[in-house]
N, C-alpha and C positions, 0 to 999 in steps of 0.2 A: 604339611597340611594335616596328616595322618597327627602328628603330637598335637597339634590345635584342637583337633578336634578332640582327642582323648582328656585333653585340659578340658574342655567344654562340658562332655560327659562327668568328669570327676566334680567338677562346678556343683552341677547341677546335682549330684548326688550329697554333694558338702551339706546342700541347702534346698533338700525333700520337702522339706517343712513349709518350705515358702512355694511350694506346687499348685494351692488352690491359686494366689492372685498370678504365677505364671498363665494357670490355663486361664483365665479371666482375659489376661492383654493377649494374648495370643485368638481366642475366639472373637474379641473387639475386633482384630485385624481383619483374621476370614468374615465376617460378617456382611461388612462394607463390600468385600469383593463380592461375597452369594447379592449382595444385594442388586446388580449388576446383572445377573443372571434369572433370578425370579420372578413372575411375577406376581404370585398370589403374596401378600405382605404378611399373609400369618403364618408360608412357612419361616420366616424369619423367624418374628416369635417363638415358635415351636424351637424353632434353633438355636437359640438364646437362652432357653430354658437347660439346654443340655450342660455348657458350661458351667452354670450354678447347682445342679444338681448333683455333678462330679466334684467338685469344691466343697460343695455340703456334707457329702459321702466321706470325703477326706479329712474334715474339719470333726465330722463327729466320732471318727475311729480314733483322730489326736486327741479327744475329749476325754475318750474310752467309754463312751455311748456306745458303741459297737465292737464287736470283736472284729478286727483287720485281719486277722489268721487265717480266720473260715474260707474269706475269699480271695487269699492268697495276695493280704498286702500289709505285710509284717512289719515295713518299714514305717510305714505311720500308723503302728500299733500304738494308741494312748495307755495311761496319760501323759501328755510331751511337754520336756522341758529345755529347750536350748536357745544357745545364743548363734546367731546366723550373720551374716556379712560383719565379719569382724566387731561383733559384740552392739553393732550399731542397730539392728533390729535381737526381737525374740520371740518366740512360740512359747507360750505356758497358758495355764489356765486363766489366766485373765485375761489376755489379747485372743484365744479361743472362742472364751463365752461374746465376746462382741465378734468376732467374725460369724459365729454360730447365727446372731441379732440379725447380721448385715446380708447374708445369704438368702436368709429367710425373710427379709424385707422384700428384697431384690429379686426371689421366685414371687412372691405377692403381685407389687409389680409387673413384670413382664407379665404372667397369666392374666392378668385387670387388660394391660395393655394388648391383647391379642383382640379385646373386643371392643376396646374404646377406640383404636386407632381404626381406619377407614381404609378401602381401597384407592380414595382420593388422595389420603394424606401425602403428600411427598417426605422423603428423606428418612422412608421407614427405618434402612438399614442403620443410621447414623443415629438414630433415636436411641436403636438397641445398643451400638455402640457406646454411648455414653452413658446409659446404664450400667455396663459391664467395667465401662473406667473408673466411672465412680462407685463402684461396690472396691473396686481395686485399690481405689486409694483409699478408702476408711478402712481396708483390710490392714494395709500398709501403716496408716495411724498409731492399728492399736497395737501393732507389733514392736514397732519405734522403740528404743531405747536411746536414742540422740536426735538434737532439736531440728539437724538439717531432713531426715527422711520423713517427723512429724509434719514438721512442716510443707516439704513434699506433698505428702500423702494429703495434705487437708486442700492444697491447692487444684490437685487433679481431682480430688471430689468434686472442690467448689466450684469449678472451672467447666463440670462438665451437667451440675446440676444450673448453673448460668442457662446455660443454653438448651437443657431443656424444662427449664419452667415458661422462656418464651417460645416452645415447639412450634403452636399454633397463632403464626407471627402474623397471621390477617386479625387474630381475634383481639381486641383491643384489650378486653384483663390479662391476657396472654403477654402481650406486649409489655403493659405496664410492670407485671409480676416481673418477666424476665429483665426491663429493665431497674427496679428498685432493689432487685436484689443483686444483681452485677454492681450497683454501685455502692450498695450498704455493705456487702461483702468483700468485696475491693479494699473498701475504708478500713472494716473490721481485720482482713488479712494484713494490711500494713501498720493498724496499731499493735495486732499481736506480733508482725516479725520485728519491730521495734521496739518491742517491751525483752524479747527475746534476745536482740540483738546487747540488750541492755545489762542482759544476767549474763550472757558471755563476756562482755566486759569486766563485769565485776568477778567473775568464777577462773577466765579462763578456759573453760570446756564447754564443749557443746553436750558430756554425755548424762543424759540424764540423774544418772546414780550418782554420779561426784557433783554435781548443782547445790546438795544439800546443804552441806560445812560449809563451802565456801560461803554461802549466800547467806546462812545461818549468821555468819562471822560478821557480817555486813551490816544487820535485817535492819537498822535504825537508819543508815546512810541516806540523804537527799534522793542517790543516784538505785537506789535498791526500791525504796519507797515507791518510784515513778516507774521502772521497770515491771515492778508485781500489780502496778492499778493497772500496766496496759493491757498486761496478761490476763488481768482477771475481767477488763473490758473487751479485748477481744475474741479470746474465747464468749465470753457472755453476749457476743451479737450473734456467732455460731452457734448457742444454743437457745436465745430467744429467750435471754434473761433479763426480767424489770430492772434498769431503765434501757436495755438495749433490746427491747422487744418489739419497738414501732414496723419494723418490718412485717413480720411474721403473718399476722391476719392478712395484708394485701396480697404478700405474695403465695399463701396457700390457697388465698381465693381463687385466684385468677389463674396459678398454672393447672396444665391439664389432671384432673383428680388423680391418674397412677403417679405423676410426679409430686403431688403431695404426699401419698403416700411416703415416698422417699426421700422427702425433705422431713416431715416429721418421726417416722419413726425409724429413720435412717440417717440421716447427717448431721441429726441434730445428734444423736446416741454418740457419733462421731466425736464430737468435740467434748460430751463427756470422756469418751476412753481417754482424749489428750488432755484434760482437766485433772482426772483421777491419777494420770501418768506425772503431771508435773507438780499436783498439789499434793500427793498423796506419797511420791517419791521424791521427787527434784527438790520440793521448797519444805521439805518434813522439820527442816530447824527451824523453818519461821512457820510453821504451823499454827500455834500460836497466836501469832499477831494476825495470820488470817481468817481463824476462825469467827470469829465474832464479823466481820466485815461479810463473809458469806453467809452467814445465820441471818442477817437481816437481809442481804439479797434474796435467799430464799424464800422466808416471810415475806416481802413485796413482791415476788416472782408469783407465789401461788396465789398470795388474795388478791392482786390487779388481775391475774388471769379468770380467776374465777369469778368475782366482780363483774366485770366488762361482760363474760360469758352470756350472764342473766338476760343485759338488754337485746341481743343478736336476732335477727328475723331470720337470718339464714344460717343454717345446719354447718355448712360448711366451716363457714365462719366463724361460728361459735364453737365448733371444735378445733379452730385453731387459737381460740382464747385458751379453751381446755387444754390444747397441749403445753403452752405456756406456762398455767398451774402445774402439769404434770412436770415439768423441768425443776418448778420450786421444791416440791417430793422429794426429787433426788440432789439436789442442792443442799439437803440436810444431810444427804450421808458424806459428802463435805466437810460441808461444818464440825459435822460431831468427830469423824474420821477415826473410829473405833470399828472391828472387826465386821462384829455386828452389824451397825449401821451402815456398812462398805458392803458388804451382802445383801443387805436390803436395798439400797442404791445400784447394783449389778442385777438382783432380782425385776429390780424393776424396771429395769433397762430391757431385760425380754421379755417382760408380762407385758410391757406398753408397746411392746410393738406389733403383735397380736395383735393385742384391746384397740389402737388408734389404727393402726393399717387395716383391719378389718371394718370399725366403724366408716373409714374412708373410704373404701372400698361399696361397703353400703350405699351410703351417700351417691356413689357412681351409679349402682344397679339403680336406686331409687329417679336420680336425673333422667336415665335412661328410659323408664316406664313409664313416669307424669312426665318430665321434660321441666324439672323445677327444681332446685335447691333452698324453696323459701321454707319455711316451718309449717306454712299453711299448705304445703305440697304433701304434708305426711298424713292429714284429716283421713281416719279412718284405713289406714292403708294394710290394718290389721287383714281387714274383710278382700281387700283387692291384692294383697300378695303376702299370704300370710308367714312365708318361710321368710322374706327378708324381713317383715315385720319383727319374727323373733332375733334373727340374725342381731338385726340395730338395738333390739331390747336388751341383749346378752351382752354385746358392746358397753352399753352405754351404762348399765349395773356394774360393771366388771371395774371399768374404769372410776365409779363412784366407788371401788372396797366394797362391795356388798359380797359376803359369803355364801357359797364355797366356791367363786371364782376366782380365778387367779389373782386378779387386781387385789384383793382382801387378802392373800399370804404377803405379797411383796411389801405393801403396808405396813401389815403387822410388825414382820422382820425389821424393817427400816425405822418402825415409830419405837420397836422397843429396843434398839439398840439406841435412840435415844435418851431413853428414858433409862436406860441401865448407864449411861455414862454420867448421869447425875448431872450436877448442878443445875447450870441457865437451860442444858439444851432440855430439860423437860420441856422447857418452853416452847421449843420449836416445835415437839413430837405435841404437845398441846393444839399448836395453831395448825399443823397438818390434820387431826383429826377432826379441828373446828371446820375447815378449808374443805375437807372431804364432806361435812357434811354440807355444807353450803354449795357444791358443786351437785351433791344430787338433785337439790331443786330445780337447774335447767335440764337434767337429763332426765328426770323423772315427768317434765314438761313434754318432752318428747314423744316418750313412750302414752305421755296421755291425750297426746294428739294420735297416734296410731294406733289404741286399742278402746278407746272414751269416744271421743265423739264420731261421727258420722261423715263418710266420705261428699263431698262437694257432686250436688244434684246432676252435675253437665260433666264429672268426671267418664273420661274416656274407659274403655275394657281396657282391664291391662295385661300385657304382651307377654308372651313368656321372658325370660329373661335369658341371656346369651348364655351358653354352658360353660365357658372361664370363666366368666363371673362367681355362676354357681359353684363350680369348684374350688375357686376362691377363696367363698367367702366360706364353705365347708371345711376348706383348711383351719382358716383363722377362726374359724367360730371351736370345732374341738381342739386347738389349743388351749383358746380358752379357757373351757368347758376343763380337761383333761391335766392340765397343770395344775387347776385349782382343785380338785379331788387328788392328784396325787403329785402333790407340791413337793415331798421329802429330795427326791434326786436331784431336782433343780435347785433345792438350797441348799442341799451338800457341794453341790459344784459351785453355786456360789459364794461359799463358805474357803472352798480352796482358793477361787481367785481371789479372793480380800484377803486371806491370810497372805498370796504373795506380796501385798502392798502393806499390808499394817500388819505388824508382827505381833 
């Protein structure tokens, strides 16, 4: 027993690295049990917040955000580079910067959830827990260096954001959301392990890094052809790409606003890290023949998004068109898959989750105070709660590229790494900046119903607002605010992650 156990110990020292998504499954466990034992439901919350905060702590010292020394944790002193369970996952600067995304989605989240969720609610502790799995497995994702743990990982996300998009299973959009997404997700998991299943055939390996030659060697074959559509269709339902975007608006409407948060600026990021991972590593010899096939996905990805946006009555909803476009954004660092443009595309993978987790976020405090999510809910709201008024103004500039916010470097970086690769993709770095500008017309809509006209005669006093809320959205709002004034560290680090992918 005594040898058992020191094999166990030595394990787990092999494989440090992989400590944040340990303490993650491990505090899902306890969770369920305190849940058992409590009854106020927001010490849970509070207690859910602990595991992510130790993970984030850990995650930013591997970054070399922090010095690990000072306080005596030398061993995930950054910046880290290894390979963990026999070469099958790995810790480096690019599976980093998305775990860095996904924590911080994920503390968003729970903090929201301490004041949306109710003393009524039942199944508080299992709420949290599936929070905590599904941060766990997009942690898992972006580690992956082979198709079995990707795959994994995307399942114990999807699996556990299934069930809580329908949390609130008396409420009918509640219901539908969680059911249209179990089954569109379902659909899209079995076209991707059969497109998957398809390049193992043809390769022989499952490991990422050796995918490339083989499949390279193939790239015109019947049986390769069909393989690379399903993968680029089923990732594409996992990221709410045009034409596999029909989901996306119902089910962010209707699940509860913290789990929007977490479908948008969390699992969807997701399947980019396994896009970047297979398109940018695994399929790099047929690179090639898939660029142009995702230049034009991205082109229809952003203008249907932003499009559609225009006609929306509801906020909610129309920032789920927005996220939509925002997927097409980083669909050109894709396409173009130069250094540059792979930077911009990672940049703006945590500028957007900021920008969209805090605007939805908003969205929540705002339902909370009128009791509305319609566009006529915000009339005036300048005057009746003026700090979220700014909060959603800062949001919603951020997100259109307006400088010096954040939104406006991640842009930059990604449009001019198009435009430095020449040829067609000027093109696309074109239609992203036409795209950007067409997106500010519905958010500049917004803002001029909350600062322009005049709040509704019979509107109620409005209420203070919950203090997780406010904490919140205080978070999300000086990200914002503070990554776009001092943008340089953030794109030196995403400068190393893309270099590890494009040489």
């Amino acid at each position: 027993m005594a040898a058992g156990f020191g094999e166990l110990l030595q394990l787990l020292a092999d494989n440090r690295h992989l400590a944040p998504e340990l303490i993650l499954a491990v505090f899902a466990l306890l969770i369920l049990g305190l849940s058992l034992l409590v009854r106020d439901r927001r010490v849970l919350g509070w207690f859910a917040v602990l595991p992510l905060l130790l993970s984030l702590f850990l995650v930013a010292g591997m970054m070399g955000l922090l010095d690990m020394r000072l306080v005596g944790f030398s061993a995930f002193a950054g910046p880290v580079n290894s390979a963990l369970a026999g070469g099958a996952l790995a810790v480096d600067s690019f599976s980093l910067i998305f775990k860095f995304v996904f924590l911080s989605v994920a503390l968003l989240v729970v903090g929201t959830s301490i004041s949306f969720l109710s003393q009524k609610d039942r199944h508080v502790g299992e709420y949290y827990a599936l929070i905590l799995l599904a941060t766990m497995g997009m942690m898992v994702v972006a580690s992956s260096q082979n198709l079995v743990p990707l795959f994994v990982g995307i399942e114990i996300a999807s699996l556990s954001t299934y069930a809580l998009a329908a949390f609130r299973k008396r409420d009918i959009l509640s219901a539908e959301a969680g059911m249209k997404y179990f089954i569109i997700g379902a659909t899209s998991s079995a076209v991707l392990l059969y497109g998957m299943s398809i390049l193992y055939g043809i390769s022989g390996t499952l490991d990422i890094g050796l995918l490339s030659r083989r499949v390279g060697e193939a790239a015109w074959e019947p049986a390769t052809i069909v393989g690379l559509s399903m993968l680029i269709g089923g990732l594409g339902f996992k990221m709410a790409a045009v034409p596999f975007h029909m989901w996306a608006p119902d089910v962010y409407e209707g699940s509860p606003t913290p789990v929007t948060v977490l479908l948008a600026a969390g699992s969807k990021k997701m399947a980019f890290a396994a896009a970047f991972k297979l398109f940018l590593v695994g399929l790099v010899a047929a690179r090639a023949d898939l660029s142009f096939a995702l230049g034009i996905v991205a082109v229809l990805t952003m203008t249907v998004g932003n499009i559609v946006a225009i006609s929306q009555t509801s906020v909610k909803r129309m920032l789920a068109y927005s996220s939509i476009a925002q997927s097409g954004y980083i669909l050109i660092a894709l396409a173009v898959a130069t250094k540059t443009a792979v930077a911009g595309g990672l940049l703006h993978v945590v500028m957007h989750a900021f920008m969209k987790g805090g605007a939805f976020i908003a969205v929540a405090a705002v339902a909370w105070l009128v009791s509305s999510e319609r566009l006529s809910g915000y009339k005036g709201l300048s005057r009746r709660s003026p700090f979220l008024a700014f909060c959603m103004a800062v949001f919603l500039l951020a997100l259109a590229g307006i400088p010096p916010l954040s939104g406006f470097w991640s842009k930059f970086v990604l449009f001019s790494g198009a435009v430095g690769a020449g040829d067609w993709f000027v093109w696309l770095a074109l239609a992203g900046v036409l795209n950007s500008a067409l997106s500010l017309y519905y958010y500049a809509r917004v803002i001029k119903y909350m600062y322009v006209d005049d709040p509704p005669a019979d509107a109620p006093p409005v209420r203070p607002g919950p203090s997780p809320y406010t904490a919140v959205l205080v978070i999300a709002l000086a990200a914002t605010i503070l990554i776009g004034l001092y943008p340089q560290p953030f794109i030196d680090v995403a400068m190393t992650a893309a270099g590890s992918l494009v040489p």
